[in-house]
N, C-alpha and C positions, 0 to 999 in steps of 0.2 A: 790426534794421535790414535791409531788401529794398532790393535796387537795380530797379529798375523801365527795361529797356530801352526808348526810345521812337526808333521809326526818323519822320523828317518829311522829307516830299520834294514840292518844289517842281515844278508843273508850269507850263509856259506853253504854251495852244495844245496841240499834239501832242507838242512836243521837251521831252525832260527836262532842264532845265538841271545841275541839281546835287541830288546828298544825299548826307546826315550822319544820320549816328548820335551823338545825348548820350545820358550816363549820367548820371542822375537821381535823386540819392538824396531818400527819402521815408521820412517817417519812419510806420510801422503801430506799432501798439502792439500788443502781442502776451501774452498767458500760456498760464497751464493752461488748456484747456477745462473750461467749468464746465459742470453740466446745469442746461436752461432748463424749467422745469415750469408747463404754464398750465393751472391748475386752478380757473378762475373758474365755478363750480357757480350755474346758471343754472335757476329754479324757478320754476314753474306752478304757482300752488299751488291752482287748479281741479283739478290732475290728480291721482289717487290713489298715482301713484307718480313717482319722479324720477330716470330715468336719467343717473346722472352720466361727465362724459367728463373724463379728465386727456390731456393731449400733452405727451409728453416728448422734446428733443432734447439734444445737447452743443453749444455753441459751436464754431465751427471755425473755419478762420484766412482774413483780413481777405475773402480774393475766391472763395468756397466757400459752399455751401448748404450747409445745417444735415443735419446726416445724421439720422436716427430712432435713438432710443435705446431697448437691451432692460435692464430692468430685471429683478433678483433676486425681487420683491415688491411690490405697494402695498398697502396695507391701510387702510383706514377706523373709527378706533376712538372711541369715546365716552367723555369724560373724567369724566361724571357720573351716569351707569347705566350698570353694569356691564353689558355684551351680549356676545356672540360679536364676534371682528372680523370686517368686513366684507371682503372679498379682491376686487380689481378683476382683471380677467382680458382680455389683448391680446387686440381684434379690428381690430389692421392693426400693420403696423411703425408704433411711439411712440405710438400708444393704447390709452387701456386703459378700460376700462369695467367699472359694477356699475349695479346698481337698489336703490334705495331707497325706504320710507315717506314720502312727502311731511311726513306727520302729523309720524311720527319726524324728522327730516332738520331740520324746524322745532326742533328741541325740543333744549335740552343744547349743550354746547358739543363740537367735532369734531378729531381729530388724523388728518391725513393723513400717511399714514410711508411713506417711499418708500426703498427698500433698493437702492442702485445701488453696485458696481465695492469693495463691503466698507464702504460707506459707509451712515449710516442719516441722512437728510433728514424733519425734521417740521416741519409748519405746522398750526396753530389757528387756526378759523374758527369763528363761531355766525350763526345766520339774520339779513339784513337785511332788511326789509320797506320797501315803497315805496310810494307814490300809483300810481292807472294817469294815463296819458294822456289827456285829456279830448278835443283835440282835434287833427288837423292840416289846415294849410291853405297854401296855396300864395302865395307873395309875387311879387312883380316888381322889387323891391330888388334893389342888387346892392353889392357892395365892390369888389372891386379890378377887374372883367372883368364886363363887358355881361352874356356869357356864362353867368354865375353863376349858378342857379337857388335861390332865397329859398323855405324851408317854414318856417310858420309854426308852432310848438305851445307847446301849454297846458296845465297841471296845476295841482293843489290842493294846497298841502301839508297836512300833516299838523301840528296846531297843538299837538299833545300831546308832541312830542318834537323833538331838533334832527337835520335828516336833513342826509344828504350823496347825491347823485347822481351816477351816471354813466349815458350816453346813449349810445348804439351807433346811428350814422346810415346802419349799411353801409360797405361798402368801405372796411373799417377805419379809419374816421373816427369819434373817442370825444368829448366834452366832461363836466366836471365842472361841478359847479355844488352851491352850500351853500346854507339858506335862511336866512340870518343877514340878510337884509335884507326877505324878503318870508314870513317862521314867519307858520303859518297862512291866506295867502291864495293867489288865485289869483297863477299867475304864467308869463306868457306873452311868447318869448326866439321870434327868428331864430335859423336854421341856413343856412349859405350851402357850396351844393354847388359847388368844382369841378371836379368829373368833369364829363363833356359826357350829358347827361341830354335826351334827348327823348320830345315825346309818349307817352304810352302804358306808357313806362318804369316799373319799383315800383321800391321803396326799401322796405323794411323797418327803421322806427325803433323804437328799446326803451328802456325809463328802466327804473333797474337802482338799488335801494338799495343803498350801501355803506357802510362806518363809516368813518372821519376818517382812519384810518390807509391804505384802501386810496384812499381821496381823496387824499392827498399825494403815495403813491405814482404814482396815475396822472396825476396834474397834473403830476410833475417828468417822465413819458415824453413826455405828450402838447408840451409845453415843447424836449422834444429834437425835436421833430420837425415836419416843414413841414408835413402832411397826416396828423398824427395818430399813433396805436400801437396795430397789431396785439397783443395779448398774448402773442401767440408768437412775436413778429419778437426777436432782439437788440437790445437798447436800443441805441441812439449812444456810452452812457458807463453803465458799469456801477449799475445804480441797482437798491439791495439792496429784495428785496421781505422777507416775513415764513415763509421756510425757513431754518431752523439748522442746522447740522452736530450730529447729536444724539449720535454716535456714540460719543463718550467721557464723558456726563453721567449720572454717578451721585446725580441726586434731579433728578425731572424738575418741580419746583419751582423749580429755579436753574438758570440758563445760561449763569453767569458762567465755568464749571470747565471750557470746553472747550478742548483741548490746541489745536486749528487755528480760532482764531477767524476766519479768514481765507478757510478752504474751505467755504464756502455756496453754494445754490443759487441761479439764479435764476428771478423768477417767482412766483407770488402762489396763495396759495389761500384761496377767499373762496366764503362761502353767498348768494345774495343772489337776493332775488325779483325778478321780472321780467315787467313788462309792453308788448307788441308791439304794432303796427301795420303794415301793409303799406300805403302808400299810393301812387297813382297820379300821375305827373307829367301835367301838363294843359299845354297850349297856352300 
């Protein structure tokens, strides 16, 4: 519990009539800082190689910016060929970087192990593959505000498997979308900007395969939120992504034996191909 002084003072005209000071209890909700890890590994798979980025901060308390976290190690290992691991190496406070095989990076399933404060953090990921973007086009619709600017786009699914999507509009504004109603054809959705968007303006839009599980995930963020989730912001309400506390788990086939089921990370780590577009906002 934080008591929250709030001074309110009444003016009229020039002369100050009166002020008071209340004491305002509010209630924050408060614990350990946890570390937030957004390791959403984003792939070209035109490109011969694929530099991956993780950002790592800690949580901090209710009205504070997220301070950059220095990590012990991260390493990148491969659950199903045997390889060297792979070692990411900080190039700024809370980033950290390596390069990889596209080829490779597709192939196998991946454990990202992140070593912070005597703690060891892992998350498994394996490649999602997507549709590209067929089209976008510009609307004059709107929802709630005149204001609104309406882009139009269009994809194919992919009729040989069941996908899940996510959609990166810019300015940290995400949408999910499953193809349980439209496997295998074309399928073309409104996107309604409220940022104030004129002439000339881009926007850069991306459709992003994902598997079901990071689809729940980002459907119950984007749910918390009025204008979407950055993947590095703090959630609203703590919503567990796919990092365990690995650090006490003697057969890393079972995750039931961990002494702090409780201290996990937040934040997601996920392979998933990625196709963009930069379009132009029109008249």
């Amino acid at each position: 519990m934080k008591k929250l002084l709030l001074s309110i003072f009444i003016f009229t005209g020039l002369l100050v009539f009166s002020s008071c000071e209340d004491v305002v209890d509010v209630d924050i909700t408060t614990e350990e800082p946890r570390l937030i890890i957004d390791a959403l590994v984003r792939v070209d798979t035109s490109e011969a190689n694929t530099q991956m980025f993780v950002r790592v901060a800690e949580t901090n308390s209710f009205f504070e910016a997220l301070p950059p976290t220095e990590l012990s190690q991260m390493t990148l290992l491969n659950m199903d060929n045997p390889m060297p691991a792979i070692f990411f190496g900080e190039v700024e406070p809370g980033l950290y970087a390596t390069t990889i095989s596209t080829e490779t990076l597709m192939q196998d399933t991946w454990v990202l192990q992140i070593n912070f404060d005597r703690i060891i953090f892992v998350a498994f990921a394996t490649f999602q593959p997507t549709s590209p973007i067929e089209s976008i086009t510009q609307g004059d619709g709107s929802v709630f505000d005149e204001d609104d600017t309406e882009v139009i786009v269009s994809f194919t699914d992919n009729g040989d498997r069941a996908d899940f999507y996510l959609f990166d509009f810019d300015f940290g504004n995400y949408l999910v979308t499953e193809d349980e109603f439209y496997q295998g054809q074309n399928f073309e959705f409104s996107y309604f900007y409220e940022e104030e968007l004129n002439p000339g303006d881009e926007v850069e839009i991306s459709i992003m395969g994902v598997d079901q599980e990071l689809y729940n995930y980002m459907d119950k963020l984007i749910e918390q939120s009025d204008r979407g989730f950055g993947l590095f912001e703090t959630p609203a309400a703590t919503v567990r992504g796919n990092f365990v506390n690995a650090t006490d788990i003697d057969n890393i086939e079972i995750f039931n034996n961990v002494n702090s089921p409780d201290n996990f990370a937040l934040g997601y780590f996920a392979i998933v191909q990625e196709h963009k577009q930069t379009f132009t906002i029109q008249e």
